[in-house]
Jmol script that loads the backbone (N, CA, C; Angstrom):
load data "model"
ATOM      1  N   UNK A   1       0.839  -1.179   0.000  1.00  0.00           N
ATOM      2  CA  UNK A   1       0.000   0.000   0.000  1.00  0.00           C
ATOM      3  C   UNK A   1       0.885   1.244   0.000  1.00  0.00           C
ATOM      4  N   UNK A   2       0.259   2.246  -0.723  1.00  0.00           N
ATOM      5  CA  UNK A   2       1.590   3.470  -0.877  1.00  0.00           C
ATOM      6  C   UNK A   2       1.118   4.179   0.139  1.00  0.00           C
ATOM      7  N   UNK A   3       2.057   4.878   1.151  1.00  0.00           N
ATOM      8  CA  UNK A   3       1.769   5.791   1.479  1.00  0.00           C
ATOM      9  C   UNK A   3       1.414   7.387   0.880  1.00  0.00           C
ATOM     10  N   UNK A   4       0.728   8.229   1.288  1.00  0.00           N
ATOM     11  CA  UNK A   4       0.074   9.532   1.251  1.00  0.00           C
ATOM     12  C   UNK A   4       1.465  10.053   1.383  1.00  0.00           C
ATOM     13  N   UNK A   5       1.784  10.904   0.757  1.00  0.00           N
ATOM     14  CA  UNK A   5       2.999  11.998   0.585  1.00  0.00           C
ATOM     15  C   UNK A   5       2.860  12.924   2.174  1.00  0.00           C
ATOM     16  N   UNK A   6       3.590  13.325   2.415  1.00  0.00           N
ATOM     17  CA  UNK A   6       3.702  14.102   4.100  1.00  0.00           C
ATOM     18  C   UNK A   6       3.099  15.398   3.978  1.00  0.00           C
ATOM     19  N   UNK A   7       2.443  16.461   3.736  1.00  0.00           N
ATOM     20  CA  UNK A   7       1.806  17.459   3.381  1.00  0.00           C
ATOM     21  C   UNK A   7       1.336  18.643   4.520  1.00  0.00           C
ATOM     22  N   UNK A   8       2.222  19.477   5.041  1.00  0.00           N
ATOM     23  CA  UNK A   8       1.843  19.939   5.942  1.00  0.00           C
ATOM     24  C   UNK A   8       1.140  21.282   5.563  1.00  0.00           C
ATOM     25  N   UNK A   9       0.978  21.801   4.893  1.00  0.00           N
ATOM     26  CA  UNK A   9       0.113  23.352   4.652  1.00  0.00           C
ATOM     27  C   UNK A   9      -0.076  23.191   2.898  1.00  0.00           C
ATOM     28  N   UNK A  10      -1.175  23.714   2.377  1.00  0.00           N
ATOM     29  CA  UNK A  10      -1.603  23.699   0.876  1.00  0.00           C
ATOM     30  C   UNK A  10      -2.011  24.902   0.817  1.00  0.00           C
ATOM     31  N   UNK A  11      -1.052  26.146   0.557  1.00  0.00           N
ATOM     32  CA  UNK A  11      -1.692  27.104  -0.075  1.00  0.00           C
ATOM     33  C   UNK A  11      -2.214  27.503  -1.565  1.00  0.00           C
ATOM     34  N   UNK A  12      -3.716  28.027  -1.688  1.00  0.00           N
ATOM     35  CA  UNK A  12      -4.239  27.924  -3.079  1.00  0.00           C
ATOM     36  C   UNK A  12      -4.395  29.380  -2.877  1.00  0.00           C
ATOM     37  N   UNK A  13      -3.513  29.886  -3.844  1.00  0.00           N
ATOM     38  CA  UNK A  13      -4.042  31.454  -4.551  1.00  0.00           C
ATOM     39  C   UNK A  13      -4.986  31.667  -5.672  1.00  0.00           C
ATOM     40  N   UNK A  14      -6.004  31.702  -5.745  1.00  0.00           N
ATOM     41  CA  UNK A  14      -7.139  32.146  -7.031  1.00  0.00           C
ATOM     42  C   UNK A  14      -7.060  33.472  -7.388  1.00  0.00           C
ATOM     43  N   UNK A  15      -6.253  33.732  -8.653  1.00  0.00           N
ATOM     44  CA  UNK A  15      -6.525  35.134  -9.364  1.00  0.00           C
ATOM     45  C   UNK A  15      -7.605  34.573 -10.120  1.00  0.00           C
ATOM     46  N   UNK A  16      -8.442  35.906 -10.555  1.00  0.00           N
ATOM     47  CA  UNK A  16      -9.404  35.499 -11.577  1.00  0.00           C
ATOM     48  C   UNK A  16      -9.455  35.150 -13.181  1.00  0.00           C
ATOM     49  N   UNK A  17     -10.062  34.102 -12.905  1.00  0.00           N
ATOM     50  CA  UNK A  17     -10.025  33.333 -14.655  1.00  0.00           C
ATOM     51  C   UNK A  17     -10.862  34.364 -15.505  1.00  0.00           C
ATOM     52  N   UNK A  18     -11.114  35.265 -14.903  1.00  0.00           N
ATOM     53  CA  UNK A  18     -12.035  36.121 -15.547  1.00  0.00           C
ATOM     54  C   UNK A  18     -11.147  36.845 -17.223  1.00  0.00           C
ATOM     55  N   UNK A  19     -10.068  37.569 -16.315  1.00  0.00           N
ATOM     56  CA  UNK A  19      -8.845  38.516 -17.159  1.00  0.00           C
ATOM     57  C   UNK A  19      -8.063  37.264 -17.453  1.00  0.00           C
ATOM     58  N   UNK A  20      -8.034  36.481 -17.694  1.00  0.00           N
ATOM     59  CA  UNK A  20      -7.142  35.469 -18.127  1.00  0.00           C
ATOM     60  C   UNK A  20      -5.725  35.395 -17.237  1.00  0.00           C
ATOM     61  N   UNK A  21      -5.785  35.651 -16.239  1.00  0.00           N
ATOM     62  CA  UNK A  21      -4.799  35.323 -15.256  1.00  0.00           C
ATOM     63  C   UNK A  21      -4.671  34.316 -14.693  1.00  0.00           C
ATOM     64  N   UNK A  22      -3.062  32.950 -14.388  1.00  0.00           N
ATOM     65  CA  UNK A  22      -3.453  32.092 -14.206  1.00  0.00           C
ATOM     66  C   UNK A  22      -3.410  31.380 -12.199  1.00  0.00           C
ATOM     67  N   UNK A  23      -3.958  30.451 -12.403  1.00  0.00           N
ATOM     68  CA  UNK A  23      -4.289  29.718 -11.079  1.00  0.00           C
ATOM     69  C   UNK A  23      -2.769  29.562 -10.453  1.00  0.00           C
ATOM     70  N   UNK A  24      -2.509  29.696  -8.972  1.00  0.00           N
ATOM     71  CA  UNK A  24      -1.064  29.612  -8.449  1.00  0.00           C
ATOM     72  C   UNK A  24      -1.317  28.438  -7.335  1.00  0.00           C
ATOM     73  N   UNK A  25      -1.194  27.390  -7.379  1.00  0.00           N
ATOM     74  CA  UNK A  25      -1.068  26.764  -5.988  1.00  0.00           C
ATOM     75  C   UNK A  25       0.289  25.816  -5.779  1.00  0.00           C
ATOM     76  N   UNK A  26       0.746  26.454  -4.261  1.00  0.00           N
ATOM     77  CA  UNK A  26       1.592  26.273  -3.889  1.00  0.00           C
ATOM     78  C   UNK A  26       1.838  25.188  -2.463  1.00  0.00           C
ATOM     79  N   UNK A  27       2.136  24.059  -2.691  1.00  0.00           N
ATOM     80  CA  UNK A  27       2.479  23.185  -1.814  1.00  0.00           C
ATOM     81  C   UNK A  27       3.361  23.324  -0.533  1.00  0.00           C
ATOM     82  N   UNK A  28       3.438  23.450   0.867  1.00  0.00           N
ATOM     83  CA  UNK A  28       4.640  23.108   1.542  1.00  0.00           C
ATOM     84  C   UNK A  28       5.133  21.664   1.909  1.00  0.00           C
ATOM     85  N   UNK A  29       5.656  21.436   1.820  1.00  0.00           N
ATOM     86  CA  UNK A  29       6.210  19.775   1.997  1.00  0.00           C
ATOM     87  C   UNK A  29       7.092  19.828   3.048  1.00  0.00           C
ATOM     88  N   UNK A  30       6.693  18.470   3.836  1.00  0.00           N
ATOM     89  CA  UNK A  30       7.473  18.219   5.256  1.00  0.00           C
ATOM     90  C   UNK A  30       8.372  17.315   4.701  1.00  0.00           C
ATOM     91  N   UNK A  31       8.557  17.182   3.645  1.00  0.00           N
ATOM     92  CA  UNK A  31       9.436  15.838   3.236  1.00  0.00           C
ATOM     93  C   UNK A  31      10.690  16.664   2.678  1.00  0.00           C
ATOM     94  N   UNK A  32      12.031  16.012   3.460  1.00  0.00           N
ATOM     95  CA  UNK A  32      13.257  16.932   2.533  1.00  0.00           C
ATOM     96  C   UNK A  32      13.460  15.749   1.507  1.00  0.00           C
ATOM     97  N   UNK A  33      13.798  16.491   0.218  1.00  0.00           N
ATOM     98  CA  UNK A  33      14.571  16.294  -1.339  1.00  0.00           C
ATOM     99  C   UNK A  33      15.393  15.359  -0.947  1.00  0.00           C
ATOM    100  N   UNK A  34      16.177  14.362  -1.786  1.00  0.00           N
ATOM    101  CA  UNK A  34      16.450  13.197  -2.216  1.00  0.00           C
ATOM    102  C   UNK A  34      17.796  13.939  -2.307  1.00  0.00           C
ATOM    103  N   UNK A  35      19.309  13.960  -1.954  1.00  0.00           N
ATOM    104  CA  UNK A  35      20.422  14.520  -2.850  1.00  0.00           C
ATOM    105  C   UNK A  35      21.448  13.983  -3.443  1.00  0.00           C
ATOM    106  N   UNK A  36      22.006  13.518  -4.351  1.00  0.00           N
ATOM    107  CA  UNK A  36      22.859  12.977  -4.638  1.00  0.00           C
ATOM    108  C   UNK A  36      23.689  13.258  -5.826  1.00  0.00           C
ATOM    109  N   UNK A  37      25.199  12.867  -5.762  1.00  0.00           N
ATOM    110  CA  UNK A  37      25.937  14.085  -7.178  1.00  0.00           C
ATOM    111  C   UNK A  37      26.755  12.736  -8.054  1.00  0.00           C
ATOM    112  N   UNK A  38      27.103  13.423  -8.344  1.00  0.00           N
ATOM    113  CA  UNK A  38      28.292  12.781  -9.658  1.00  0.00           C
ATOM    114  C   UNK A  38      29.318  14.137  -9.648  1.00  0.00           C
ATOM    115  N   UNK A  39      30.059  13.761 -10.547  1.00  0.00           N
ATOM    116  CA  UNK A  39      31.130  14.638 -11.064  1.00  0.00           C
ATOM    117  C   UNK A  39      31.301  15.725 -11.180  1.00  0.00           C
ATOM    118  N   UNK A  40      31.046  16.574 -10.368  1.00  0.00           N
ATOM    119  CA  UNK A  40      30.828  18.028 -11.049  1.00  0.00           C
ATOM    120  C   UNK A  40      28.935  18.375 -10.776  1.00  0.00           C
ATOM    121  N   UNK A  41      28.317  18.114 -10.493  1.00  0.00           N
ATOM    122  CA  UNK A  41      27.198  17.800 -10.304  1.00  0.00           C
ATOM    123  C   UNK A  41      26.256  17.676  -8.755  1.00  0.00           C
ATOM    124  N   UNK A  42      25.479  18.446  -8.492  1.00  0.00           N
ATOM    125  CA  UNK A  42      24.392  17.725  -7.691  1.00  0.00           C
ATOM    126  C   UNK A  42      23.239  17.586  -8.355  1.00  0.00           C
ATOM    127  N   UNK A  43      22.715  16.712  -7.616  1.00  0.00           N
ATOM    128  CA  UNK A  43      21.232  16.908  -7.942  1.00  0.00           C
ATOM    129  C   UNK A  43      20.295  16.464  -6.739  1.00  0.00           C
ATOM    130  N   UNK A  44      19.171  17.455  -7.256  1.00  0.00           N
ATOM    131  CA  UNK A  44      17.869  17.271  -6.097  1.00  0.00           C
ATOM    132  C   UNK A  44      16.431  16.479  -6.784  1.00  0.00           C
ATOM    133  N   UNK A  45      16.325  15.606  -6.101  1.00  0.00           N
ATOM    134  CA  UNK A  45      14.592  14.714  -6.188  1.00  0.00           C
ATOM    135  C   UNK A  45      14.081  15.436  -5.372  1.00  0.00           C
ATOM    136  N   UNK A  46      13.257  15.722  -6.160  1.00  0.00           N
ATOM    137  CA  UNK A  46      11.809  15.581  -4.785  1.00  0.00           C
ATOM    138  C   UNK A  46      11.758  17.024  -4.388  1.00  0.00           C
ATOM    139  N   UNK A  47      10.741  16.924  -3.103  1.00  0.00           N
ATOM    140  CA  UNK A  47       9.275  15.963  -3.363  1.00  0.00           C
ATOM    141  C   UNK A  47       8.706  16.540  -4.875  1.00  0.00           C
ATOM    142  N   UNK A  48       7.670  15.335  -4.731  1.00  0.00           N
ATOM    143  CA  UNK A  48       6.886  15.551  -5.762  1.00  0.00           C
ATOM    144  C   UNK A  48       7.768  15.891  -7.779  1.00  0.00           C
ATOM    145  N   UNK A  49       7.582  16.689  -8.081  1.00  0.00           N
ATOM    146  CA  UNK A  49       8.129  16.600  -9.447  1.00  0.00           C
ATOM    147  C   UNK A  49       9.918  17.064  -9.778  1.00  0.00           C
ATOM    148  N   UNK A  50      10.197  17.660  -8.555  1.00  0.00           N
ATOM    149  CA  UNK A  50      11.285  18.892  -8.679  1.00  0.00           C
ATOM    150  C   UNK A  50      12.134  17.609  -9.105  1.00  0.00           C
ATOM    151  N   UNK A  51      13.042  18.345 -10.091  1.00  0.00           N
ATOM    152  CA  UNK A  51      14.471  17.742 -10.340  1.00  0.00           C
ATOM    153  C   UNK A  51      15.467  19.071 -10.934  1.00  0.00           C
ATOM    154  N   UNK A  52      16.780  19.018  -9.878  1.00  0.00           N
ATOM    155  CA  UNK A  52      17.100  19.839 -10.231  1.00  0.00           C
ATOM    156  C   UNK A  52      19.049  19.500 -10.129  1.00  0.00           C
ATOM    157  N   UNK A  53      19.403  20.283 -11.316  1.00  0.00           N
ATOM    158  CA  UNK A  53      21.258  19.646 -11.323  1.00  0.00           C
ATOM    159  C   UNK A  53      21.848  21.128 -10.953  1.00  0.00           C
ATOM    160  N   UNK A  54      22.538  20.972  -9.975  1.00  0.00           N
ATOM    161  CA  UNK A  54      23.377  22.289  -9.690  1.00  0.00           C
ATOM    162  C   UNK A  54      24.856  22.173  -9.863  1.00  0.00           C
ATOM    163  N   UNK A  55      25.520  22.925 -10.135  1.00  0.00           N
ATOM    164  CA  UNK A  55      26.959  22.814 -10.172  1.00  0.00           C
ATOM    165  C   UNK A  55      27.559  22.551  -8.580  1.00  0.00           C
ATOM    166  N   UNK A  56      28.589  22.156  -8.015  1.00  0.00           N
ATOM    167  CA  UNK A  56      28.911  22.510  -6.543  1.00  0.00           C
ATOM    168  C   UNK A  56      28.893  23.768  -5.960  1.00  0.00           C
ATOM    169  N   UNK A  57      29.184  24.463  -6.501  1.00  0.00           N
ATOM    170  CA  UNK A  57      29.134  25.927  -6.341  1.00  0.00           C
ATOM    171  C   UNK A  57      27.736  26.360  -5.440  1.00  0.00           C
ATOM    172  N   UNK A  58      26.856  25.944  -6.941  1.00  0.00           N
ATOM    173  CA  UNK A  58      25.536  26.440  -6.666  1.00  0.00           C
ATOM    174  C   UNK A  58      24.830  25.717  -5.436  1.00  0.00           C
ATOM    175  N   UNK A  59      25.204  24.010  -5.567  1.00  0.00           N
ATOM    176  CA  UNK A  59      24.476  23.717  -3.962  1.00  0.00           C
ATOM    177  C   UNK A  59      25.090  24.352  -2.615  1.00  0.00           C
ATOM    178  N   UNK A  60      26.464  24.561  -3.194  1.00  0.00           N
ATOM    179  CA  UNK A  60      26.842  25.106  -1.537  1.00  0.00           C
ATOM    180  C   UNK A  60      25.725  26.007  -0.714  1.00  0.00           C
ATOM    181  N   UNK A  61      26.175  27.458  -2.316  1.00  0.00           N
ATOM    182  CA  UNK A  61      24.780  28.578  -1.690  1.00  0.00           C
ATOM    183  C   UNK A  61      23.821  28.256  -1.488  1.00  0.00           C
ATOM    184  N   UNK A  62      23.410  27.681  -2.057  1.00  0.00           N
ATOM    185  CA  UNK A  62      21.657  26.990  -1.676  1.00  0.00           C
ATOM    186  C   UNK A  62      21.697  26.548  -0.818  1.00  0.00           C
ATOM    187  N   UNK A  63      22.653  25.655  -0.388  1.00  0.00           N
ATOM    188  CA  UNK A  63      22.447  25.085   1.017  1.00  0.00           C
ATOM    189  C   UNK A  63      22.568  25.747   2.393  1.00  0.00           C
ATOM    190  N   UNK A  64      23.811  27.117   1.642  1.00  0.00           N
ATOM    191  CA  UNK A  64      23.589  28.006   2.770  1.00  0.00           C
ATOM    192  C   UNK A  64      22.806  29.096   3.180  1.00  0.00           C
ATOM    193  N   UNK A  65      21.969  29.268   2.570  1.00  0.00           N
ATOM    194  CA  UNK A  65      20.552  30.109   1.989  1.00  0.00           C
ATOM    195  C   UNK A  65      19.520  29.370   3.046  1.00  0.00           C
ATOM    196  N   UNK A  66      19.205  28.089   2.150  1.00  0.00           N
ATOM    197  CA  UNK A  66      18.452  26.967   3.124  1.00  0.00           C
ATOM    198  C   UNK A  66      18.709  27.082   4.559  1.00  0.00           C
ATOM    199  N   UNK A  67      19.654  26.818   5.132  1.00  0.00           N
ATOM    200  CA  UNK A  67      19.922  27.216   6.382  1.00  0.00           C
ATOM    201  C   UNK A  67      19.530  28.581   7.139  1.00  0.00           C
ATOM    202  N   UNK A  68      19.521  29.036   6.468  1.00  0.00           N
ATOM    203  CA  UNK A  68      19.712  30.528   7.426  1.00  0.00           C
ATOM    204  C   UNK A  68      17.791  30.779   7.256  1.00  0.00           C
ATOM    205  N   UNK A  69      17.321  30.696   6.074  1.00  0.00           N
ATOM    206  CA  UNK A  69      15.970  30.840   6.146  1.00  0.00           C
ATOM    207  C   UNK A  69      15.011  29.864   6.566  1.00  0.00           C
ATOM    208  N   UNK A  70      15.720  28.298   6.983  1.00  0.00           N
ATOM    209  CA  UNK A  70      15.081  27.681   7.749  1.00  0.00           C
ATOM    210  C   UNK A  70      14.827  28.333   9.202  1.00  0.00           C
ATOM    211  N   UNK A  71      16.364  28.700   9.754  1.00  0.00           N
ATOM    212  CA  UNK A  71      16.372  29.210  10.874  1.00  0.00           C
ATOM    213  C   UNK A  71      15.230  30.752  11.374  1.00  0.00           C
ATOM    214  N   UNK A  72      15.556  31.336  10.113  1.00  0.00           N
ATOM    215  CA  UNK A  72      14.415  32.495  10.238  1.00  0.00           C
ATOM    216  C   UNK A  72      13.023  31.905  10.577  1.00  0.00           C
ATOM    217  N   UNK A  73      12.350  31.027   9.458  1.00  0.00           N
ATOM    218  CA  UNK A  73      10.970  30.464   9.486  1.00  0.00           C
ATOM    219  C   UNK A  73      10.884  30.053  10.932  1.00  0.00           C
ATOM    220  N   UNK A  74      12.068  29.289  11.525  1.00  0.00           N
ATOM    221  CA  UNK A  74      11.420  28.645  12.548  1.00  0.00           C
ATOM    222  C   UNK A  74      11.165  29.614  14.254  1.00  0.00           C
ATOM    223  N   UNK A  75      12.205  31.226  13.881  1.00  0.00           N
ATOM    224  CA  UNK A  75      12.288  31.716  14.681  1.00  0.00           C
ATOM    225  C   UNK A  75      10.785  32.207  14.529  1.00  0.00           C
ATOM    226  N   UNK A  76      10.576  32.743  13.458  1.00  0.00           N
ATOM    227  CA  UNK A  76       9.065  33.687  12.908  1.00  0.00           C
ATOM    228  C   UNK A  76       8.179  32.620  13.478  1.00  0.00           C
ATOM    229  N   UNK A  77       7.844  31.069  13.497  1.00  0.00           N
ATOM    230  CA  UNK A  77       6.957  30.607  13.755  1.00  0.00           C
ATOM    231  C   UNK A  77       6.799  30.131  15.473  1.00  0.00           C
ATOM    232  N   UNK A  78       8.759  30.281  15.982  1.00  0.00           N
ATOM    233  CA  UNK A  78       8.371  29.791  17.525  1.00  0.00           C
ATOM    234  C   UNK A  78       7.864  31.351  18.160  1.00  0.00           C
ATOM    235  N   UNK A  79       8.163  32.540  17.435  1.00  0.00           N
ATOM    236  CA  UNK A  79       7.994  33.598  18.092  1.00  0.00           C
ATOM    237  C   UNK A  79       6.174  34.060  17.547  1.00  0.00           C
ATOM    238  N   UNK A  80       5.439  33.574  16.424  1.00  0.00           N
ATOM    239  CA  UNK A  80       3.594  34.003  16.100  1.00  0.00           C
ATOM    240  C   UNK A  80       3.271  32.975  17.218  1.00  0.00           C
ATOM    241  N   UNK A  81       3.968  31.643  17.651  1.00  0.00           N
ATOM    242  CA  UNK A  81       2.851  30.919  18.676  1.00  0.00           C
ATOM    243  C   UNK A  81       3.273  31.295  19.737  1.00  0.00           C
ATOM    244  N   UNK A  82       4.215  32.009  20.363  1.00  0.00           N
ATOM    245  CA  UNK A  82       4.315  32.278  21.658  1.00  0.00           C
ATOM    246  C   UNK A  82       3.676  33.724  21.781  1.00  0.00           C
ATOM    247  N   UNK A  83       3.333  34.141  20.549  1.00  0.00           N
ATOM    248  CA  UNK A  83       2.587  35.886  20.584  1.00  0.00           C
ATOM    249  C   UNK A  83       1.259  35.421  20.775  1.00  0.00           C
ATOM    250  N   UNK A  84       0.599  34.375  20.224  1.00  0.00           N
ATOM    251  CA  UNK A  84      -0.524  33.652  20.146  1.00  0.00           C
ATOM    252  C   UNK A  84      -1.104  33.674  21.787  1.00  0.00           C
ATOM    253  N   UNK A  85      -0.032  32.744  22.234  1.00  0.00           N
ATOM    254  CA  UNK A  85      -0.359  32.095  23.611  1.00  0.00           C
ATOM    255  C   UNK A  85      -0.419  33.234  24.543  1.00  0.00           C
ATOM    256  N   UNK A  86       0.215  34.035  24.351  1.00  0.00           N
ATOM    257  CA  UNK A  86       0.094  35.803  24.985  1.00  0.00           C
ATOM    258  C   UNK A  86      -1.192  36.297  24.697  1.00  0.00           C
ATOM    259  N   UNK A  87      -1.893  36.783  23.763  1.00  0.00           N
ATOM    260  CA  UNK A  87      -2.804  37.341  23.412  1.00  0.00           C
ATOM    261  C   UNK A  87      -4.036  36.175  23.921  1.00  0.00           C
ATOM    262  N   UNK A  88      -3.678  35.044  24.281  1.00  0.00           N
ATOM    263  CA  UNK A  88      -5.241  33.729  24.602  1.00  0.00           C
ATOM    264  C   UNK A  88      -5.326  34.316  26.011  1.00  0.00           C
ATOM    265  N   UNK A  89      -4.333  34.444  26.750  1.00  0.00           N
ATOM    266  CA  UNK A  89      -3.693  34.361  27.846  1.00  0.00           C
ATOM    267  C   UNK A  89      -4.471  36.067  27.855  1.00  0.00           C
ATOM    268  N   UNK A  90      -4.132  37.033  27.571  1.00  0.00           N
ATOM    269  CA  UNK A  90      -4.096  38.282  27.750  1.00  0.00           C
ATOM    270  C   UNK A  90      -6.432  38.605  27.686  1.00  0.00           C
ATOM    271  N   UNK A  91      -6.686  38.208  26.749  1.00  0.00           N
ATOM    272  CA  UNK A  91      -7.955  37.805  26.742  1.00  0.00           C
ATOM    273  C   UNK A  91      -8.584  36.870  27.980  1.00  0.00           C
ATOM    274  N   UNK A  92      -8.208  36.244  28.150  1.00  0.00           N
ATOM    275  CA  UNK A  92      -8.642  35.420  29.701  1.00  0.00           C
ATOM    276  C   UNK A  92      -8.585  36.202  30.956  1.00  0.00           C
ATOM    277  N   UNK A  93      -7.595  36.984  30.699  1.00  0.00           N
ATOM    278  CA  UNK A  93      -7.434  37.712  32.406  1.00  0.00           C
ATOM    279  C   UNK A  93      -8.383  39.188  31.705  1.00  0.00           C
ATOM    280  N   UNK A  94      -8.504  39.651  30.899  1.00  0.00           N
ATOM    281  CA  UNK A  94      -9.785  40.788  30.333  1.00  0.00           C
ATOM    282  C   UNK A  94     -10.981  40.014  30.656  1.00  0.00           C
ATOM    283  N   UNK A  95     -11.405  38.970  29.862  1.00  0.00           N
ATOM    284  CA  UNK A  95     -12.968  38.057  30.720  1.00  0.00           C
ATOM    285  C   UNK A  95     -12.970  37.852  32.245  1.00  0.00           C
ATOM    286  N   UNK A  96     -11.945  37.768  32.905  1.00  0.00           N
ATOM    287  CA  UNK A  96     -11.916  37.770  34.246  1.00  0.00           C
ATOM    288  C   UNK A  96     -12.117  38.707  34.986  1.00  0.00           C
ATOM    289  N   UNK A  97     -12.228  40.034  34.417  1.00  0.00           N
ATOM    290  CA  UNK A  97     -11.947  41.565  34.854  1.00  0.00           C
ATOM    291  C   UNK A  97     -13.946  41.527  35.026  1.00  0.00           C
ATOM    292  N   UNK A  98     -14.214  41.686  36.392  1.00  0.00           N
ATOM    293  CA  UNK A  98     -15.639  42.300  36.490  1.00  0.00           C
ATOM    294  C   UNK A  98     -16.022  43.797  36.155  1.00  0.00           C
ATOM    295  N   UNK A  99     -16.903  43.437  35.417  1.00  0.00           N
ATOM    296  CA  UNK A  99     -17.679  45.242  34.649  1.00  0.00           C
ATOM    297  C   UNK A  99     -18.800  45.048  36.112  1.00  0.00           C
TER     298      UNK A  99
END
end "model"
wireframe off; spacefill off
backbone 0.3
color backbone group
């Protein structure tokens, strides 16, 4: 039995088919890329359709790109749920406040 691909967020942008503008949807994937090189060569699988050959050069930067904006995403996302849990938190002690 195959497993279901790992799929953590599906964003769908709809411009309108009206003006002939086209449909954008954009996948995030919890699954990291496949990597492997040859001679002069990397290359990336995955997920889903991507295939891509970089020179060494080019994976280095990418890889060091990757890094640093992983690290951003994850700061941006540990720092919206701890703003989150502030504002649930900040609302609870306001309902607690007698009018």
């Amino acid at each position: 039995m195959l497993a279901a691909p790992n799929i953590i967020v599906v964003c769908v942008t709809v411009v309108s088919e009206f003006i002939g503008e086209p449909i954008v949807i954009r996948i995030i994937h919890d699954d990291a890329p496949i990597v492997s090189c040859a001679p002069g060569e990397v290359v990336v699988l995955g997920p889903e359709t991507v295939d891509i050959s970089l020179t060494p050069r080019a994976a280095v930067e990418a890889a060091e790109e990757l890094v640093i904006m992983a690290a951003n995403a994850l700061g941006k996302k540990a720092f919206a749920d701890g703003l989150g849990m502030r504002l649930k938190a900040q609302a609870a002690e306001l309902r607690a406040i007698p009018i």
